[in-house]
N, CA, C and O atoms as a DFTB+ gen file, in Angstrom:
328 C
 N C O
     1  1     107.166     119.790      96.641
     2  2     106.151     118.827      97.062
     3  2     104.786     119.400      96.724
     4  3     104.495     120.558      97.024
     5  1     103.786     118.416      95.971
     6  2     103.019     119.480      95.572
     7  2     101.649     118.778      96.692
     8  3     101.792     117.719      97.302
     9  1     100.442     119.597      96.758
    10  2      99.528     118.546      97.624
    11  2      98.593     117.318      97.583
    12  3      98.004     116.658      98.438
    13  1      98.696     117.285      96.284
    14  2      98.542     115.703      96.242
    15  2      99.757     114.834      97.010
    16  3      99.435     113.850      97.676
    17  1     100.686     115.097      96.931
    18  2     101.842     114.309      97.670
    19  2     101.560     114.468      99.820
    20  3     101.488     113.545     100.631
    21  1     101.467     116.169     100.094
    22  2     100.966     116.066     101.301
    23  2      99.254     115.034     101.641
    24  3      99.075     114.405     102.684
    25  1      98.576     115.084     100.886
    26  2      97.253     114.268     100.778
    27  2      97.489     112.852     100.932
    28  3      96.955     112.070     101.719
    29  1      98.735     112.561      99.698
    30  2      98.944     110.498     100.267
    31  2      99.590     110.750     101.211
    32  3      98.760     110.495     102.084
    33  1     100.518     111.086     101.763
    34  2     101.408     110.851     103.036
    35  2      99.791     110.806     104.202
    36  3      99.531     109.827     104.901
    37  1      99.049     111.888     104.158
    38  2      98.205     112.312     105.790
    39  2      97.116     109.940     104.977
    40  3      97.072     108.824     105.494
    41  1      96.676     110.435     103.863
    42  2      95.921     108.971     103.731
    43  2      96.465     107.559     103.984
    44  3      95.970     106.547     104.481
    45  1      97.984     107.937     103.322
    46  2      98.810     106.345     104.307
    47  2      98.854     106.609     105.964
    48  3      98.767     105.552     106.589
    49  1      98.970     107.789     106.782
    50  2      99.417     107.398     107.732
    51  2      97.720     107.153     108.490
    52  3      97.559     106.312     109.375
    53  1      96.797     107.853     108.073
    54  2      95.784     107.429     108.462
    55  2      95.057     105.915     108.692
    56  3      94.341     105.383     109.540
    57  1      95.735     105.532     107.312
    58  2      95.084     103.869     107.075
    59  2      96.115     103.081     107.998
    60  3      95.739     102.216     108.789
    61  1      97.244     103.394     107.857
    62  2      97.521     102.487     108.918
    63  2      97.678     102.848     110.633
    64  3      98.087     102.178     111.582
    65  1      97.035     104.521     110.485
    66  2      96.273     104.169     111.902
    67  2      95.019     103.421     112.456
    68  3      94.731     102.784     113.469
    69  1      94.464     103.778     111.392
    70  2      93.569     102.985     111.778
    71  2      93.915     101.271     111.536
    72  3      93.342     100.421     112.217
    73  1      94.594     101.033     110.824
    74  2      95.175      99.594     110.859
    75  2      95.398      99.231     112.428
    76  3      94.669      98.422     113.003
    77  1      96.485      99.910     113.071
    78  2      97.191      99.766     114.115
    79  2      95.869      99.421     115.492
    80  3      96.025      98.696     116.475
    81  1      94.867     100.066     115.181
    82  2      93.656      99.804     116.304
    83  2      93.506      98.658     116.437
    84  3      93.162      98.110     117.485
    85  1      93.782      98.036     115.216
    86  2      93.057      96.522     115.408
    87  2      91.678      95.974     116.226
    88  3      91.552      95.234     117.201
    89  1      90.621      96.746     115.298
    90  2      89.313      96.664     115.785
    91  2      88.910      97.322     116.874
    92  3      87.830      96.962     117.343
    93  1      89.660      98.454     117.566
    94  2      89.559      99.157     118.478
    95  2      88.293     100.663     117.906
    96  3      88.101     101.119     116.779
    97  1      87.927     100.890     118.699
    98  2      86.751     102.462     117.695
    99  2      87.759     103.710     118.105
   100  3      88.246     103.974     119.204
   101  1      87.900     104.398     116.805
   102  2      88.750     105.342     116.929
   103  2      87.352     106.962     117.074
   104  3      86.151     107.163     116.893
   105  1      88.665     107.751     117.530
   106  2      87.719     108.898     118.369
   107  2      88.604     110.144     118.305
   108  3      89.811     110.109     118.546
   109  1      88.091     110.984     118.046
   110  2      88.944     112.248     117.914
   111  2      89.405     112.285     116.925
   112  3      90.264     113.132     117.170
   113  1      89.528     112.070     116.058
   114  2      90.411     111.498     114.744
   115  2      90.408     113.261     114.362
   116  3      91.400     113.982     114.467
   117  1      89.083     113.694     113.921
   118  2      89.646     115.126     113.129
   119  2      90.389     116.095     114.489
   120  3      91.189     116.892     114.000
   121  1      90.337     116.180     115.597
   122  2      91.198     116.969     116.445
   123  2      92.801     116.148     115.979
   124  3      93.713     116.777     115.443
   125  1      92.871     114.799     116.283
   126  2      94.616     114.181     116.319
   127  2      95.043     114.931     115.179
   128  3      95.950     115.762     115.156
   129  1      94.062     114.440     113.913
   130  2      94.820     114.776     112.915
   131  2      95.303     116.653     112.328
   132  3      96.127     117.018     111.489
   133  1      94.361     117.456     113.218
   134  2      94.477     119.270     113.249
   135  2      95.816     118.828     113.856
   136  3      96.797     118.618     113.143
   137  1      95.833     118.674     115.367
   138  2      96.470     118.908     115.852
   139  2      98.497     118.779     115.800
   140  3      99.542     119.431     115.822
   141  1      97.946     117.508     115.725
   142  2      99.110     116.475     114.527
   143  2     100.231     117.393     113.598
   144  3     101.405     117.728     113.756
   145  1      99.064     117.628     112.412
   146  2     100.175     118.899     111.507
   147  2      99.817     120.370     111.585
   148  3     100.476     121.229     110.999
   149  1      98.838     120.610     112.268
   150  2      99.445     122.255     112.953
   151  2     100.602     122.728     113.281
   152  3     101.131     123.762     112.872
   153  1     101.074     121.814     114.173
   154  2     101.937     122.371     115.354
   155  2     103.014     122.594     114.252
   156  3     103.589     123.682     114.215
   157  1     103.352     121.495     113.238
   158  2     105.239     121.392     112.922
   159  2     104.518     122.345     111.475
   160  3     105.464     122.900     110.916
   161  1     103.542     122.584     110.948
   162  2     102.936     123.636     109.906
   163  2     103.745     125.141     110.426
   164  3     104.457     125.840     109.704
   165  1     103.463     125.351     111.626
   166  2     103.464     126.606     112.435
   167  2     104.334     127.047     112.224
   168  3     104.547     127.977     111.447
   169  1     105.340     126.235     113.144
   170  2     106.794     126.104     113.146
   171  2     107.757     126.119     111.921
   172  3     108.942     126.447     111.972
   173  1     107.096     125.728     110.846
   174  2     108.124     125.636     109.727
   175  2     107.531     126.975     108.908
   176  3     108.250     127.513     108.066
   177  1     106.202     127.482     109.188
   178  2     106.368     129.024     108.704
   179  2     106.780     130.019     109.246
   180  3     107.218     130.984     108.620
   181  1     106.703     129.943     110.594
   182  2     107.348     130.995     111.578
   183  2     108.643     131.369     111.092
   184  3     109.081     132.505     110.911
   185  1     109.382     129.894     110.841
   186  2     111.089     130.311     110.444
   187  2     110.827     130.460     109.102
   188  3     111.843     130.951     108.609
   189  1     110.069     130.306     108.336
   190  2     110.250     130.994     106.692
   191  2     109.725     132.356     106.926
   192  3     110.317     133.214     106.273
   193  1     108.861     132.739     107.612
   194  2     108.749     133.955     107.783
   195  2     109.527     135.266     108.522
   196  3     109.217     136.457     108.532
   197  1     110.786     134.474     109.202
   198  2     111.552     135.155     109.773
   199  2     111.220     135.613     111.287
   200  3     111.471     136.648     111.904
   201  1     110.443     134.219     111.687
   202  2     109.016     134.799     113.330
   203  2     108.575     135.829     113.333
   204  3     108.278     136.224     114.460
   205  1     108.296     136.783     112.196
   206  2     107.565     138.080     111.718
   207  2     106.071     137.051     112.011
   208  3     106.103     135.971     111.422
   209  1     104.873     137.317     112.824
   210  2     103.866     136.721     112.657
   211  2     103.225     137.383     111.817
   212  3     102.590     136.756     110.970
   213  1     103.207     138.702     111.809
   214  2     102.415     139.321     110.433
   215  2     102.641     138.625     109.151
   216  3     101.587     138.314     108.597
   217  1     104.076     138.182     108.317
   218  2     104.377     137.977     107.231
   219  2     103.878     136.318     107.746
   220  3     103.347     135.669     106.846
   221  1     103.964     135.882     108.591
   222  2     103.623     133.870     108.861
   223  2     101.974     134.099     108.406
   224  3     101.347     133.333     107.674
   225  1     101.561     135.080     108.897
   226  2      99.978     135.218     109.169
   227  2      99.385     135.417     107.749
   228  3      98.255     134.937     107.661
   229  1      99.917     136.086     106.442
   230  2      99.701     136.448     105.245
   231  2     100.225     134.975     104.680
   232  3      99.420     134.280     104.059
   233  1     101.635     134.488     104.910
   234  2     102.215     133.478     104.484
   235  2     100.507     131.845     104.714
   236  3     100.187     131.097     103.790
   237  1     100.214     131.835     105.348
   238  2      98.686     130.935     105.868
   239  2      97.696     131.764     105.587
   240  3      96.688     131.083     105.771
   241  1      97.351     132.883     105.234
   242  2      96.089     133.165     104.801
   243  2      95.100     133.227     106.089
   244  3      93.905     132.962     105.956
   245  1      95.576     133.537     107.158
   246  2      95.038     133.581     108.098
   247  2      95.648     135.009     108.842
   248  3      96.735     135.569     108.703
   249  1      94.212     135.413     109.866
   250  2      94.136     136.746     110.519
   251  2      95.493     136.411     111.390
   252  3      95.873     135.265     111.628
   253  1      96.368     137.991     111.960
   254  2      97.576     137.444     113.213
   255  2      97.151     137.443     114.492
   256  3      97.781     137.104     115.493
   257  1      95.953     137.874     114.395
   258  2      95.396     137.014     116.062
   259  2      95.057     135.749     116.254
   260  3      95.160     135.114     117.304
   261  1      94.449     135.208     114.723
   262  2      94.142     134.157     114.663
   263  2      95.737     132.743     114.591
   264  3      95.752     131.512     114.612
   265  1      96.794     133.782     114.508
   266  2      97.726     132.544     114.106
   267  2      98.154     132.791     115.747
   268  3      98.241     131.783     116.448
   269  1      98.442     134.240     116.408
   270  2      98.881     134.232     117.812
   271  2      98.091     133.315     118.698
   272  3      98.696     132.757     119.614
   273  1      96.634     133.065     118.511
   274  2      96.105     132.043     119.693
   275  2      96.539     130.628     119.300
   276  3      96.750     129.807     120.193
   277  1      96.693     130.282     117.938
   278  2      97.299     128.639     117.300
   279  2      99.029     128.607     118.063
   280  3      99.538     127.615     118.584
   281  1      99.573     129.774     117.947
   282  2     101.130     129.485     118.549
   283  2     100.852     129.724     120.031
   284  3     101.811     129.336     120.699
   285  1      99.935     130.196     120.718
   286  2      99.788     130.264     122.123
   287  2      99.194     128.667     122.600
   288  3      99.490     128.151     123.677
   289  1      98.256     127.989     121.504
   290  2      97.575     126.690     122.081
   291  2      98.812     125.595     121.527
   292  3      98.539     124.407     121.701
   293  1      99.974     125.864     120.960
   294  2     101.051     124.817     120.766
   295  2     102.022     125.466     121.449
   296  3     103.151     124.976     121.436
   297  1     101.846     126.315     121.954
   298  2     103.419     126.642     123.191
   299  2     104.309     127.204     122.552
   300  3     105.477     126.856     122.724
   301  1     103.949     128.302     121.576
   302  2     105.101     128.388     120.553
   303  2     105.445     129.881     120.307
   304  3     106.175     130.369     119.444
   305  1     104.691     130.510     121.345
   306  2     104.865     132.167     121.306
   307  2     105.971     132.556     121.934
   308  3     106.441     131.856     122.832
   309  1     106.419     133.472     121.637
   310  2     108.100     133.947     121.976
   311  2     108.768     132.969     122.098
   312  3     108.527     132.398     123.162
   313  1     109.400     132.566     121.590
   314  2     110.099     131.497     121.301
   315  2     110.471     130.967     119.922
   316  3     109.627     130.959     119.025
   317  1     111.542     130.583     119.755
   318  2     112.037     130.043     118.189
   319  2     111.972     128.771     118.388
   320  3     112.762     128.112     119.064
   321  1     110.748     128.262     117.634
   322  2     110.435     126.848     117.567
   323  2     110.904     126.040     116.950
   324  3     110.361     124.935     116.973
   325  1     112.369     126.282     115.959
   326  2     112.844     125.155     115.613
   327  2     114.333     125.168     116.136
   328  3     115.062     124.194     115.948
């Protein structure tokens, strides 16, 4: 899957969220949408990484304190999340 393909999937489901408002004012939109594909992001590197957070943490390009407070704010520390 390359990311143009992740890019239309997040732009269709967007448009027809915002479809779904039906003239309603939408709010939070960039938190829903972090939050949204963080969590199952996390989770599906944790298990490619073998829940090694060091190798998840290199695997995202991100510091392992910085990925330990993202799996602590989705509930996902000690624990095998899938």
């Amino acid at each position: 899957m390359s990311s143009e393909h992740i890019q239309d999937v997040v732009r269709r489901s967007l448009l027809a969220y915002f479809k779904d408002l039906d003239g309603q004012k939408p709010t939070d939109v960039y938190n829903m949408i972090i939050k949204t594909v963080e969590k199952p992001m996390l989770m599906v590197v944790m298990k490619q990484a073998g829940f090694v957070q060091s190798h998840a943490a290199e695997m995202l390009g991100i510091n392992r304190n910085t990925l330990r407070k993202k799996l602590a704010e989705h509930n996902l520390l000690d624990q095998d999340p899938l």
